[in-house]
N, C-alpha and C positions, 0 to 999 in steps of 0.2 A: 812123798813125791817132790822131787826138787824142780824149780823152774828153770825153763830155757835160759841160759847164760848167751846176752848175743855178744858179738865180735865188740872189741876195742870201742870204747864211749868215747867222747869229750864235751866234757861239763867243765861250770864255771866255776873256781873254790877261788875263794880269797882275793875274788877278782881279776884273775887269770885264768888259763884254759888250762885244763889239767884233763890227759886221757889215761882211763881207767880199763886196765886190760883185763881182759876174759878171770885171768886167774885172781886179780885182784878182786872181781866181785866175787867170782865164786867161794872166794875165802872169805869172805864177809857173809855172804847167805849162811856157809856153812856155819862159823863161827857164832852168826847172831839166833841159828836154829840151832847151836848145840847147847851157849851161855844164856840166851836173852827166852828164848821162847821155852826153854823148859823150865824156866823159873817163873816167868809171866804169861807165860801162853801166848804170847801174842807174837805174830808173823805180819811186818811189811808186806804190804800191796805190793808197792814198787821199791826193791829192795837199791835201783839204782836213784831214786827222790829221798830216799833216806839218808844213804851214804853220800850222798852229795849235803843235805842238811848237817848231818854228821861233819865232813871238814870242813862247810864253813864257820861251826859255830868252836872250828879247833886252834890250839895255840901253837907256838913253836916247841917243842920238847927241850929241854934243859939238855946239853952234854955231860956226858959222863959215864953212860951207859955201856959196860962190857959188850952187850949185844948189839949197838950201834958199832963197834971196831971191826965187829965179823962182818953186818951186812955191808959195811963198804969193803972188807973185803971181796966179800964174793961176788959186788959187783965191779968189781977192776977197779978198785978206789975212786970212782968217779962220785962227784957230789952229786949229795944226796939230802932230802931235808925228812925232819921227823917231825907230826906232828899228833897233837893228841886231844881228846877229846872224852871226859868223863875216865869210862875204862875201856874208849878204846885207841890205840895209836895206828898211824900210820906213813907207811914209807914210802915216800916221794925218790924216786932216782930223777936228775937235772939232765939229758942226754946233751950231744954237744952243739945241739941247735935250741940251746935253754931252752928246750922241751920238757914238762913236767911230767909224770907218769907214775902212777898208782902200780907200786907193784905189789901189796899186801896189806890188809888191815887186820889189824892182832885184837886180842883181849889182854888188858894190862890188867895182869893179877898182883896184888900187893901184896908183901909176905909181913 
């Protein structure tokens, strides 16, 4: 049973406000019940107090990244920042009212 995903957050990461849309937590719920809870069993209470623990305790991602060329493509090359966190990253698009915004948190798998 998945929980209710509410509308658009804004939490504090890194000291600034940062709003976390609908899709972006839902891909982290999903993500962390598909990588994190079938390995460990365990399921976040509040899946939006995690992910928020989660980027503050995250750094800036290094450039260089193949899959960092697409995602500013697809989003109109507008800046964007990546950060990351153990094994999970996440992408920040900057709108052009340096509005920050959660549009995806991944699981970074190491080959």
């Amino acid at each position: 049973m998945s929980a209710i995903i509410p509308p658009p957050i804004e939490v504090i990461s890194q000291g600034k406000p940062l709003i976390v849309t609908k899709h972006a937590l839902k891909q982290f719920e999903s993500r962390w019940r598909r990588y994190v809870s079938d390995k460990h069993g365990s399921v976040p209470k509040d899946f939006t107090k995690t992910l928020t623990k989660l980027l503050n305790k995250s750094s800036l991602e290094p450039a260089g990244s193949p899959g960092r060329v697409i995602r500013i493509m697809n989003h109109g090359f507008k800046p964007m920042e990546f950060r990351i966190n153990e094994k999970w990253r996440f992408v920040i698009l900057i709108n052009n009212e340096d509005k920050r915004i959660l549009v995806t948190a991944e699981r970074i798998f190491k080959k």
